[in-house]
PANULUM-717316 format. One record per atom (N, C-alpha, C): x negated, y negated, z; residue in one letter. Coordinates in steps of 0.05 Angstrom, whole numbers, padded with zeros to 5 digits, always signed. Last residue first. Layout:
BEGIN
XYZA...
This chain:
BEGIN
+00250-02174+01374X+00276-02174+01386X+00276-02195+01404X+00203-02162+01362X+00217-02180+01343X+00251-02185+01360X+00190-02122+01386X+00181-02143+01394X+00198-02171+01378X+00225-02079+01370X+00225-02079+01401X+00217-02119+01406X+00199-02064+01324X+00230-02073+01323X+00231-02087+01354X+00152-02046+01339X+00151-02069+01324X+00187-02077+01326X+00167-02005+01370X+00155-02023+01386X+00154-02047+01375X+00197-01969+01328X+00204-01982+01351X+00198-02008+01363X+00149-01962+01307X+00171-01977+01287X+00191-01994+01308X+00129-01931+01336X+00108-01950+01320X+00130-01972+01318X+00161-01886+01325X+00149-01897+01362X+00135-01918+01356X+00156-01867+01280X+00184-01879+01291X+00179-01894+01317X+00101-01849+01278X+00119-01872+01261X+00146-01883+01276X+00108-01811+01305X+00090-01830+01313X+00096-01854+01311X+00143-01777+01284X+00146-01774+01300X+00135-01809+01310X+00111-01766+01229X+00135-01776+01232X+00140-01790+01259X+00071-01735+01248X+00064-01767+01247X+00085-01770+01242X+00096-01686+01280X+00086-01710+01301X+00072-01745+01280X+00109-01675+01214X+00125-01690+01238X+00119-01698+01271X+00067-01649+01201X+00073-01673+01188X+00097-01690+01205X+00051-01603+01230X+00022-01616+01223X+00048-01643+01216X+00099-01569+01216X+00084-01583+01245X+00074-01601+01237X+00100-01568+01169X+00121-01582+01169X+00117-01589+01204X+00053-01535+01158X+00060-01552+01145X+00073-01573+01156X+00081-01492+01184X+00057-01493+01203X+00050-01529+01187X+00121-01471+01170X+00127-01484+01186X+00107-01500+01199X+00111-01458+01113X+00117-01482+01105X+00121-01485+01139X+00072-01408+01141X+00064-01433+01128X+00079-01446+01121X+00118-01378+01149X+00104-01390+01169X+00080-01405+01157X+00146-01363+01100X+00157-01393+01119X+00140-01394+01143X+00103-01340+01079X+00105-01363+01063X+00117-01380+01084X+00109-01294+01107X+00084-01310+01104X+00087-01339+01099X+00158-01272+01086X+00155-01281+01124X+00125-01296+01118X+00151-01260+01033X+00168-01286+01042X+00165-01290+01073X+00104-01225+01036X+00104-01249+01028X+00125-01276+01032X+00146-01182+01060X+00116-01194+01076X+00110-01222+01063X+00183-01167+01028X+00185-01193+01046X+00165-01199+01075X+00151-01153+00982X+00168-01179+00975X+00166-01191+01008X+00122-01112+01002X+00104-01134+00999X+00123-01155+00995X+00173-01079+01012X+00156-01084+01039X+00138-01112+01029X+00193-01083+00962X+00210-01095+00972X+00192-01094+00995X+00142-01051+00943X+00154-01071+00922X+00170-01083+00949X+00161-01004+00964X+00125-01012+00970X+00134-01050+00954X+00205-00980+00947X+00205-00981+00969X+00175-01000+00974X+00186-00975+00886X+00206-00991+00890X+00209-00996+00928X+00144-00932+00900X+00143-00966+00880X+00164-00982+00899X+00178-00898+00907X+00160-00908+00929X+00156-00929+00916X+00217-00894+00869X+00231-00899+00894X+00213-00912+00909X+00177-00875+00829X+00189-00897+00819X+00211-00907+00854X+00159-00819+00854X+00140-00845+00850X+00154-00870+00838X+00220-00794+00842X+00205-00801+00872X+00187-00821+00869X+00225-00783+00793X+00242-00816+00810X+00233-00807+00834X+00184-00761+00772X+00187-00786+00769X+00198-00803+00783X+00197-00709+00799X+00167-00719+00809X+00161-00753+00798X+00236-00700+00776X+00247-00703+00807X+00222-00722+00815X+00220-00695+00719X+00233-00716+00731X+00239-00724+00759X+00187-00648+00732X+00177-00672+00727X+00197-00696+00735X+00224-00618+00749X+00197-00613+00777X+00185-00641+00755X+00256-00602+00710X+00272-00612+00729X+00243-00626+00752X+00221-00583+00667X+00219-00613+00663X+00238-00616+00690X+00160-00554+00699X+00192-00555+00684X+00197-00580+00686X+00092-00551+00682X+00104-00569+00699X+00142-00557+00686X+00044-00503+00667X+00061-00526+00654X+00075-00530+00681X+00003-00466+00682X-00005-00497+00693X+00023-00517+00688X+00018-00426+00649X+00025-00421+00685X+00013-00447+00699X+00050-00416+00587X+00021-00435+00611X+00035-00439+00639X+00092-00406+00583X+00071-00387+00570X+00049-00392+00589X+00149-00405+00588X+00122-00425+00608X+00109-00395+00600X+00209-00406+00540X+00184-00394+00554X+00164-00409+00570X+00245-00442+00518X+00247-00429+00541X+00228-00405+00561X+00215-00451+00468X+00220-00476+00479X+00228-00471+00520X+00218-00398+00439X+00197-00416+00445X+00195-00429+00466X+00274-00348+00444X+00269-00380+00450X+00243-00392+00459X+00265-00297+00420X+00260-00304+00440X+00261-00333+00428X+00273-00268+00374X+00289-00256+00391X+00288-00267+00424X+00242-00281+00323X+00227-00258+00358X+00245-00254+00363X+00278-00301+00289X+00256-00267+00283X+00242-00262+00306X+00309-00337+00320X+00324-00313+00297X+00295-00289+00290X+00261-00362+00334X+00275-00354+00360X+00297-00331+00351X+00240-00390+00293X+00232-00374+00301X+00240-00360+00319X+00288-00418+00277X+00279-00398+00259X+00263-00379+00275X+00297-00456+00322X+00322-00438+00314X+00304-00412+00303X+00277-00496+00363X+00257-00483+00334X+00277-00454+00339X+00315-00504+00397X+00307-00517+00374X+00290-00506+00358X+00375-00470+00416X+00342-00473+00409X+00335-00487+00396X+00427-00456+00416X+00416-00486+00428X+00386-00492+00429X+00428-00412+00382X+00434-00437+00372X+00427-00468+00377X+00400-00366+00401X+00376-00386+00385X+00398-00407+00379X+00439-00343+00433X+00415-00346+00445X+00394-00367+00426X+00484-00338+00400X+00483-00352+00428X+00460-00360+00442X+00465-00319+00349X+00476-00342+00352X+00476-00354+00381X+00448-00267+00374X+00429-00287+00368X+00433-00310+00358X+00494-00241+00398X+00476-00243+00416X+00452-00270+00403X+00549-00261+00349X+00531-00241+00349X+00508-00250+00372X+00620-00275+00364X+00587-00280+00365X+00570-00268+00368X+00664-00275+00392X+00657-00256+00379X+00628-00259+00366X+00676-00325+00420X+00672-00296+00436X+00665-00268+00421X+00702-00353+00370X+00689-00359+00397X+00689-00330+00420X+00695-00325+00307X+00706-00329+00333X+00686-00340+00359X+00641-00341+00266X+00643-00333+00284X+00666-00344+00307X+00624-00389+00231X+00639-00372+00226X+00652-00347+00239X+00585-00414+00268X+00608-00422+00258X+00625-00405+00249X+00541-00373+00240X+00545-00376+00269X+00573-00391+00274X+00533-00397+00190X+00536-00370+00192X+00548-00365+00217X+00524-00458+00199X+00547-00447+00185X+00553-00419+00178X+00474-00444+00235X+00485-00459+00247X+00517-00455+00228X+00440-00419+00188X+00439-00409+00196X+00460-00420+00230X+00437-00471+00142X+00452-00443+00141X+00460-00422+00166X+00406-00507+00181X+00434-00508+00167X+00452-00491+00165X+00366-00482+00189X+00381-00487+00216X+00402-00498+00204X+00339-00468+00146X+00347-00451+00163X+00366-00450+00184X+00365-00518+00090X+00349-00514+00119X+00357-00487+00129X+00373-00541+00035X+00388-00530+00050X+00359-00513+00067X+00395-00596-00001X+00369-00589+00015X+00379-00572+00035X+00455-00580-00037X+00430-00595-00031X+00407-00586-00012X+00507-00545-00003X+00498-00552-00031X+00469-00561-00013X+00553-00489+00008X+00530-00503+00024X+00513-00525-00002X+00616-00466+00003X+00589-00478-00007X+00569-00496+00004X+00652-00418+00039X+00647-00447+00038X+00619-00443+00022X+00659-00356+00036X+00668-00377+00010X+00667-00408+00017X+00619-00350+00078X+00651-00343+00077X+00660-00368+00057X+00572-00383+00040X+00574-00370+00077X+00607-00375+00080X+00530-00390-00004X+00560-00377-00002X+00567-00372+00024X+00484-00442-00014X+00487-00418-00013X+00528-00416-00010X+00448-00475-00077X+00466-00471-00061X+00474-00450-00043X+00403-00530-00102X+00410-00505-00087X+00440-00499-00078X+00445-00557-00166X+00431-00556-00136X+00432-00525-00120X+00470-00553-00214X+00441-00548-00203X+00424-00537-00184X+00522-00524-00174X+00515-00546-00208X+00485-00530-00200X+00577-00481-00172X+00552-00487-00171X+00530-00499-00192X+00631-00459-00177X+00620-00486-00189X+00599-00501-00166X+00652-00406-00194X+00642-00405-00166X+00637-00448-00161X+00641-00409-00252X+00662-00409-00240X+00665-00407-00205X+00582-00417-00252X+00601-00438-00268X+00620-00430-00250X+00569-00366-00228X+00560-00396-00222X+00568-00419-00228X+00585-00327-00263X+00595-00333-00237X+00586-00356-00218X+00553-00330-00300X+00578-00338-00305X+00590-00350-00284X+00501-00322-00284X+00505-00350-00292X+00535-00353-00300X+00522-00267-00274X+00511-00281-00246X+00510-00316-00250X+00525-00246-00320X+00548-00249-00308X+00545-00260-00276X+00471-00245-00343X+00497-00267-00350X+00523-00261-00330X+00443-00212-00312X+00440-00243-00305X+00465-00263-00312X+00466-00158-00330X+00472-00179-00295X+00463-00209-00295X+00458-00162-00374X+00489-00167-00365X+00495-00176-00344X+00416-00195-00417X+00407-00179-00390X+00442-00190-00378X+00409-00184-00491X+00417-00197-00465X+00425-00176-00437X+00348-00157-00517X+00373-00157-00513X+00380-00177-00485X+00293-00148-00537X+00298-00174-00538X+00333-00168-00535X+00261-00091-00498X+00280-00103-00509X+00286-00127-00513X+00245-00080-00440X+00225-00079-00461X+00232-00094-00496X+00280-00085-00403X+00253-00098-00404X+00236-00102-00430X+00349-00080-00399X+00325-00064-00406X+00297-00093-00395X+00405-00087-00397X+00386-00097-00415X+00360-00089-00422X+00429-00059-00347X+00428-00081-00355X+00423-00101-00380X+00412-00010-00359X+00438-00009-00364X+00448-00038-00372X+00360-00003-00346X+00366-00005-00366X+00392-00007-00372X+00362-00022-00287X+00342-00047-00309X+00352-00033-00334X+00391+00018-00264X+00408-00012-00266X+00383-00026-00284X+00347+00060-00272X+00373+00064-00285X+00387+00035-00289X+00301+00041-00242X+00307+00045-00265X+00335+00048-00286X+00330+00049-00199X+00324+00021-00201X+00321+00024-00228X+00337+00102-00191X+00365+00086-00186X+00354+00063-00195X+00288+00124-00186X+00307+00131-00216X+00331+00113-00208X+00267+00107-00143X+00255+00089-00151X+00274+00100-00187X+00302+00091-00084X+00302+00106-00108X+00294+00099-00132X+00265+00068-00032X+00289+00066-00046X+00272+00089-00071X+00236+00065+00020X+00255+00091+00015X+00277+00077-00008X+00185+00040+00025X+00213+00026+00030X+00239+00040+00031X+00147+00070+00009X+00150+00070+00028X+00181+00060+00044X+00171+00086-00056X+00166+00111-00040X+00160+00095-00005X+00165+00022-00067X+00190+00039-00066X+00186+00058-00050X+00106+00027-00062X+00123+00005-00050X+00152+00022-00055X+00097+00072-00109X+00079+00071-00078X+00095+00055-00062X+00118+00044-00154X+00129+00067-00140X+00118+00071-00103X+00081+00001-00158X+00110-00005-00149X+00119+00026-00135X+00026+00028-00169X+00037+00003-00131X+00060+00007-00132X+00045+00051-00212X+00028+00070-00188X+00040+00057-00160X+00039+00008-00246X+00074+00019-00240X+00065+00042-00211X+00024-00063-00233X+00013-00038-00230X+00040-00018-00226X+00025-00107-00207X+00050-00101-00227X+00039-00075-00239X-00015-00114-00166X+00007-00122-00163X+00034-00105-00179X-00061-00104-00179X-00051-00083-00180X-00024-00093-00179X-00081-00154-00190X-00095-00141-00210X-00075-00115-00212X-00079-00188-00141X-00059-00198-00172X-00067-00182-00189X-00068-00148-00081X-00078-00171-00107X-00070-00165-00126X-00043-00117-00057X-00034-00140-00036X-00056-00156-00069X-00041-00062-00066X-00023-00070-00084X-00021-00102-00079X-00082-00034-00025X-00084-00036-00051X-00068-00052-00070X-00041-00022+00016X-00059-00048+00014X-00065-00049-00014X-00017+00024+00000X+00000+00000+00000X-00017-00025+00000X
């Protein structure tokens, strides 16, 4: 079978049978539908293809990619997680095949449809953090902030009015002075 993996043996009829004989198909049944069809070797028309471009007109598939998932048409740039999200859809609610339920809310869908496992729900790395143990570990350091934030706010505001009081000493014994000044001059003029 390795033997057949380059472009030399590839189309080699020895590989193909060898590839059939492991895959268990019949390699006189394949023969039989290429000649019934049209053949290979022949400038005749091939019946399955025309009746596959027939059924493309009448099916009315233009150009564009398309696929068939329960006679809805899928058209244009068509994704794994497209098709494979309108296969799953198609499914009663409770009747759902195990790997719709388990790779739909997956994000890397494709790969989680051929392991059978969700990427994104594995801790492969026994250093990773979950994201519930990150965020809890966010609004704790954003509470102490915020708790360390309101201790310096009103340390600075108890600072501040004992300096505007220490200010507002220093300036009212000369107020004070003044008025005892003002007196004495009002006093004499009297």
């Amino acid at each position: 079978m390795v033997r057949c993996d380059n472009d030399t043996y590839f189309a080699n009829e020895s590989c193909i049978l060898d590839a059939f004989k492991h895959s268990g198909v019949d390699a006189s049944k394949v023969e039989k539908c290429m000649k019934e069809s049209g053949g290979l070797t022949e400038d005749q028309p091939n019946i399955l293809l025309d009746n596959e471009i027939a059924a493309k007109s009448t099916m009315g598939v233009v150009i564009l990619p398309a696929v068939f998932v329960n006679s809805a048409a899928l058209r244009g740039a068509l994704e794994f997680s497209t098709v494979f999200d309108a296969v799953c859809a198609g499914f009663l609610k409770g009747t759902e095949p195990d790997t719709c339920l388990k790779c739909l809310p997956c994000p890397e869908d494709q790969e989680c449809v051929s392991t059978g496992i969700c990427p994104s729900q594995l801790t492969s790395d026994p250093s990773s953090v979950s994201k519930t143990a990150f965020g809890g570990s966010l609004l704790f350091i954003c509470i102490i902030f915020l708790i360390t934030g309101v201790i310096v706010f009103s340390y600075q505001q108890r600072q501040m009015k004992v300096q505007v009081r220490g200010l507002v000493a220093q300036y009212m014994p000369l107020d004070e002075e003044t008025d005892h000044a003002e007196s004495a001059v009002d006093g004499e003029i009297m």
